[in-house]
C-alpha positions as CSV (number, residue, x, y, z in Angstrom):
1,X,-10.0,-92.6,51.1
2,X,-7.5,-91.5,48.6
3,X,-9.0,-90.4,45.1
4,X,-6.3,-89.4,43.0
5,X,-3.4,-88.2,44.7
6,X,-5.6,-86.5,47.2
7,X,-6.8,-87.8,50.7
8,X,-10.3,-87.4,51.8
9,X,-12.0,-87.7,55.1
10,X,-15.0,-90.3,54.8
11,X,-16.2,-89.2,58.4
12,X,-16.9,-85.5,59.2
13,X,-16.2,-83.5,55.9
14,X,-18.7,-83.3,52.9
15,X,-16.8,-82.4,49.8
16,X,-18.0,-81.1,46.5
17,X,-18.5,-83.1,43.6
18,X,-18.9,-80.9,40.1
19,X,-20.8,-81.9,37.0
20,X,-19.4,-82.3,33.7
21,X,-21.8,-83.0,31.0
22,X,-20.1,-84.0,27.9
23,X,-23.6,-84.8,26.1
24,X,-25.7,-82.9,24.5
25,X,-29.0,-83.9,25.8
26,X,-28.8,-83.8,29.7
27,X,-31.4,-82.8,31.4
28,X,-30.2,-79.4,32.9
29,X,-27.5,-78.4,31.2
30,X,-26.8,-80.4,27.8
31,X,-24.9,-79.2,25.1
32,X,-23.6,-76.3,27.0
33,X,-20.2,-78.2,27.7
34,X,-19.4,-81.1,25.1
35,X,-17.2,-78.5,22.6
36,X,-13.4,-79.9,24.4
37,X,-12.6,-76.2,25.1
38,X,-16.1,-75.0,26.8
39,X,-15.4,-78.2,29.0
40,X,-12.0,-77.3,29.9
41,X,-13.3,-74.1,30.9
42,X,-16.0,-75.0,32.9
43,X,-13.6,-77.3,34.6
44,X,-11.5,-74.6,35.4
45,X,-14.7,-72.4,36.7
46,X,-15.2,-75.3,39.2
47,X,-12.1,-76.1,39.7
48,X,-11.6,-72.4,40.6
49,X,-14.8,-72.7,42.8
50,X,-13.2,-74.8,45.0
51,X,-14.8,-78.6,43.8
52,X,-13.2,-81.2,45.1
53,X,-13.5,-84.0,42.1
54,X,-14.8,-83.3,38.7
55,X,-17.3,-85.9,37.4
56,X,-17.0,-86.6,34.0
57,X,-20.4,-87.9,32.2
58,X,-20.7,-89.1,28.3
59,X,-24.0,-90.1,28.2
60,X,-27.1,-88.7,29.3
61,X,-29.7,-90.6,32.0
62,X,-32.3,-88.0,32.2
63,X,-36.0,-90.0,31.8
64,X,-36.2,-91.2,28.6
65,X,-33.0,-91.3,27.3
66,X,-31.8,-92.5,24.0
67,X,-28.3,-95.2,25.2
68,X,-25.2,-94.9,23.2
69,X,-22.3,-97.2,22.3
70,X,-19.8,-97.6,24.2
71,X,-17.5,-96.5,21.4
72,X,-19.3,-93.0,20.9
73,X,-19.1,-92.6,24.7
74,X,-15.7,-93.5,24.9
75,X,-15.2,-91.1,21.9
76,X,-16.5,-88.3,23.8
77,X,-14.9,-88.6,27.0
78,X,-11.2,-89.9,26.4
79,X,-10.0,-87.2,24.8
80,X,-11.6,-84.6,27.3
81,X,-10.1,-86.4,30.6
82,X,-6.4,-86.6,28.8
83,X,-7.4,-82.8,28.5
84,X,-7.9,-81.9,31.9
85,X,-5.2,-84.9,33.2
86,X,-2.8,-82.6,31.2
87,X,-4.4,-79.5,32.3
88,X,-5.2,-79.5,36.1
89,X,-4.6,-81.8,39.4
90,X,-8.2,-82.2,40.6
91,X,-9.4,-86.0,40.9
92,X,-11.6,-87.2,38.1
93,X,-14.5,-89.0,38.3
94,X,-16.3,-91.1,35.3
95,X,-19.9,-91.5,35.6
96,X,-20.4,-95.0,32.9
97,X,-22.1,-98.3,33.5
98,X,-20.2,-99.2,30.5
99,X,-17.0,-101.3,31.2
100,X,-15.3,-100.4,28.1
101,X,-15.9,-97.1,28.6
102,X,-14.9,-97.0,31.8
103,X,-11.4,-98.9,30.8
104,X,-11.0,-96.3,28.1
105,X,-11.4,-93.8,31.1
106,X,-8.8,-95.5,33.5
107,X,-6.4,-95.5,30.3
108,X,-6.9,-91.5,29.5
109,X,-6.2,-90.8,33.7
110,X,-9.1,-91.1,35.0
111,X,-9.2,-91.3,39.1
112,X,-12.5,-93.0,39.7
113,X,-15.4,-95.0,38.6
114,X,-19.2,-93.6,39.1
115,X,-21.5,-96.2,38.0
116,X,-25.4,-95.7,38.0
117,X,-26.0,-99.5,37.7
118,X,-24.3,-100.6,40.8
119,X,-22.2,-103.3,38.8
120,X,-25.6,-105.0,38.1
121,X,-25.4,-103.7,34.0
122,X,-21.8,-103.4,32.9
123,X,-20.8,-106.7,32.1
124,X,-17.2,-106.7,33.3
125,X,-17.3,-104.0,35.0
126,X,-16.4,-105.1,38.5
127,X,-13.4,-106.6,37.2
128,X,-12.6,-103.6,35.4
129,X,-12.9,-101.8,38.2
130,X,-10.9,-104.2,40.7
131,X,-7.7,-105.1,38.4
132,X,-7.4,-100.9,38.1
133,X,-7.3,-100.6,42.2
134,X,-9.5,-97.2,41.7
135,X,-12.0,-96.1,44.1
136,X,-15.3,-96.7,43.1
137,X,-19.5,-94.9,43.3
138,X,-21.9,-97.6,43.3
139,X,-25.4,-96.1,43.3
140,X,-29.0,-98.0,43.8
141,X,-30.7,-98.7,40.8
142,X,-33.2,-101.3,39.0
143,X,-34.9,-101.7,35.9
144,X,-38.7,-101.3,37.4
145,X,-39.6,-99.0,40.4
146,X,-41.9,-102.0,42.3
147,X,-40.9,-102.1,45.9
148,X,-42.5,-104.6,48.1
149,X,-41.1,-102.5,51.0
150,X,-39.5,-99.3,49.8
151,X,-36.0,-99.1,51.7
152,X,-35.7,-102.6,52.7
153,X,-36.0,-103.5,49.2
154,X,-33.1,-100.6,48.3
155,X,-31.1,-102.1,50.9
156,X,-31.3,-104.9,49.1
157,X,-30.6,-103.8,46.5
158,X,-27.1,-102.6,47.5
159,X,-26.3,-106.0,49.4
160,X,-26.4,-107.6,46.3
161,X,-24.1,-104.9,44.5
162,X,-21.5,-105.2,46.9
163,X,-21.7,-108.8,46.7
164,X,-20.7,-108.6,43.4
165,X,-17.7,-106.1,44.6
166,X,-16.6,-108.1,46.9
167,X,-16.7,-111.4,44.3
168,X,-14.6,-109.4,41.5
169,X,-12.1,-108.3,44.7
170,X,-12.7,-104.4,45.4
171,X,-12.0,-103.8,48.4
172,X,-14.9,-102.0,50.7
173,X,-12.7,-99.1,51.9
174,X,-12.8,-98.2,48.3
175,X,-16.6,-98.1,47.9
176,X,-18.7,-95.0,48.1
177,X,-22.6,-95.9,47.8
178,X,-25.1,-93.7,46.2
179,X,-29.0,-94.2,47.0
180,X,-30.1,-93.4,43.5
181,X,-32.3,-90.2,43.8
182,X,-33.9,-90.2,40.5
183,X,-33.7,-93.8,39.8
184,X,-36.2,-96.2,39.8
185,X,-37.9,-94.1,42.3
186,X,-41.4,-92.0,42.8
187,X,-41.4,-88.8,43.9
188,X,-42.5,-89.9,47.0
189,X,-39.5,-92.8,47.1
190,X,-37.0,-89.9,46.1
191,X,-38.1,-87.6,49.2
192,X,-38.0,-90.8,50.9
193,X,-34.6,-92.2,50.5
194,X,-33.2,-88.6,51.0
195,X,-34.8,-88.3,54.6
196,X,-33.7,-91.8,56.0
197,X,-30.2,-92.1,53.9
198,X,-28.5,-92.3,57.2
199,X,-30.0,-95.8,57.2
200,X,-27.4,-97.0,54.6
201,X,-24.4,-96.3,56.9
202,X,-25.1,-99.7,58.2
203,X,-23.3,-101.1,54.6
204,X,-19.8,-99.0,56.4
205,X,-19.4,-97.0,53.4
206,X,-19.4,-93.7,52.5
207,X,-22.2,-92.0,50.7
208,X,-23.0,-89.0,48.1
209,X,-25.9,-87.8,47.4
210,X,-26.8,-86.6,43.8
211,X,-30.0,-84.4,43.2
212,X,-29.1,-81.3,42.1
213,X,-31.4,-79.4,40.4
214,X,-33.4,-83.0,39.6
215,X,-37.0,-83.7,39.6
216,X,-37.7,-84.3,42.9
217,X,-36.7,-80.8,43.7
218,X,-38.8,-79.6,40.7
219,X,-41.7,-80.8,41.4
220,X,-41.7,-80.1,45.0
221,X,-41.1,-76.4,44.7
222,X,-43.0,-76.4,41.4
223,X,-40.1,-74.9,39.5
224,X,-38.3,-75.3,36.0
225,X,-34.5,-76.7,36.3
226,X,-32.6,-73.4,35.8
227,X,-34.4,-72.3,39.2
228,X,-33.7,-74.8,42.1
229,X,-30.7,-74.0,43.0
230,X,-32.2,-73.2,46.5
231,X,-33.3,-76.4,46.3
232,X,-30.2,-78.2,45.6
233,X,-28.6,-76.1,48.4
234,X,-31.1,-77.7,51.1
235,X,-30.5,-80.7,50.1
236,X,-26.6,-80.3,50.2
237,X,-27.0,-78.9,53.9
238,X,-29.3,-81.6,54.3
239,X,-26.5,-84.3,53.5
240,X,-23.9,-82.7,55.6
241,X,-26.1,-82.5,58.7
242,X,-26.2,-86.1,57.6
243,X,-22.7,-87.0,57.2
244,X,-22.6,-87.6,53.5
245,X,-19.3,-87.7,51.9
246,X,-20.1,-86.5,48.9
247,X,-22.7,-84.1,47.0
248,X,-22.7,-84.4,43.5
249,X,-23.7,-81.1,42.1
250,X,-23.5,-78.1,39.1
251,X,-23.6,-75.5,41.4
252,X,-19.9,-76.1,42.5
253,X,-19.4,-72.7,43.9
254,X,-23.2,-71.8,45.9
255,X,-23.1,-75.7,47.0
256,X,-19.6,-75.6,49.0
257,X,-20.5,-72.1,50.8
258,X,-23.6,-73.4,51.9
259,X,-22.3,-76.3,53.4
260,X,-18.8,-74.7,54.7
261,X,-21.1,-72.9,57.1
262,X,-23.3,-75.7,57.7
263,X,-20.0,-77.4,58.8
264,X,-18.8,-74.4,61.0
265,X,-22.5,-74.7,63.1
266,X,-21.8,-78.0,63.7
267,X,-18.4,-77.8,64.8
268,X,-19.1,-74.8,66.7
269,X,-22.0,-77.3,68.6
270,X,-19.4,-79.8,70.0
């Protein structure tokens, strides 16, 4: 799959996805990032960390959050992807449901589309997606957590998003599916949908998995964010034994040792 001008492997390698919070109200690091120069140097500290793509978020999802307009998200991101466009060659990611947003994006550089609603929210945003020929993150998500059956209901969930990617004219090899840790999920659900995410390889796309330092990691280790990093990292090896693509993480640095030497185990195995 080619993201940016960069080829990656969607069987065998798990790459490193890096945060970028442009908000000031996330729930782990908010506020720490949105001044245009402390995000081009965090960029540069993951960048220099060895992430793969940076992922570019203008507006919070943490429980409880208070949604935007797509003009003040637009207004916070555009001008920090032409930034780092101008500044480094790393592929970008945008994480928006919003469609005008996420034009905006594609117009400042941007290298692909990461959208928590799984086209079900963003209006136009299939088409938006399809007529720019960008890869694309599709995650599992719904407006209620009420499962009849848990991960049959998920996987239905998903059928019906890439429905509506395959109606608007994205093409599948340019799909990457998310389960949605976080979303629309119990704790239970979370822990859940982590352990049996090999399950959605049936859908032929590649996956990421995005926990880090959420929740779910929280609450089982009964710790505050700032201190599950160990956490994370379990789950990150966790995903590579797995064969996830991708690992969606702030950690950029601890996340892509950790999993280098899971992948050297493994290879040294076959």
């Amino acid at each position: 799959m080619k993201i940016g001008n960069r080829e990656f492997q969607t069987r065998g390698r798990t790459y490193v996805m890096g945060i970028l919070n442009l908000t000031p109200d996330s729930f782990s690091d908010g506020g720490k990032w949105n001044a245009p120069d402390a995000a081009l140097f965090h960029v540069e500290e993951m960048v220099s960390m060895g992430a793969d793509v940076i992922d570019i978020g203008g507006e919070s999802t943490r429980p409880g959050y208070i949604e935007i307009s797509p003009q003040e998200e637009t207004e916070r991101v555009a001008p920090v992807i032409e930034k780092i466009r101008a500044r480094f060659d790393i592929p970008i990611s945008l994480d928006t449901w919003k469609w005008q947003v996420a034009k905006a994006g594609i117009n400042a550089g941007v290298d692909m589309i990461n959208d928590i609603w799984g086209l079900t929210r963003g209006g136009s945003m299939a088409s938006v997606i399809s007529e720019s020929g960008l890869p694309c993150c599709l995650m599992h998500n719904r407006e209620q957590a009420v499962y009849d059956n848990f991960m049959q209901d998920v996987k239905s969930d998903l059928e019906r998003t890439l429905s509506l990617a395959d109606a608007a004219g994205i093409q599948r090899d340019k799909i990457i599916l998310d389960p949605g840790v976080g979303f629309a999920k119990s704790y239970e659900q979370n822990l859940e949908i982590m352990a049996r995410i090999e399950e959605l390889k049936t859908f032929g796309c590649p996956l990421l998995l995005g926990c880090s330092r959420k929740s779910v990691i929280g609450t089982t280790l009964g710790l505050p964010v700032e201190e599950r990093l160990e956490g994370t990292l379990a789950a990150s090896v966790f995903a590579a034994l797995k064969g996830v693509m991708f690992v969606r993480v702030h950690d950029v640095k601890e996340n892509l040792r950790a999993i280098k030497m899971t992948e050297a185990i493994l290879a040294a195995g076959t």
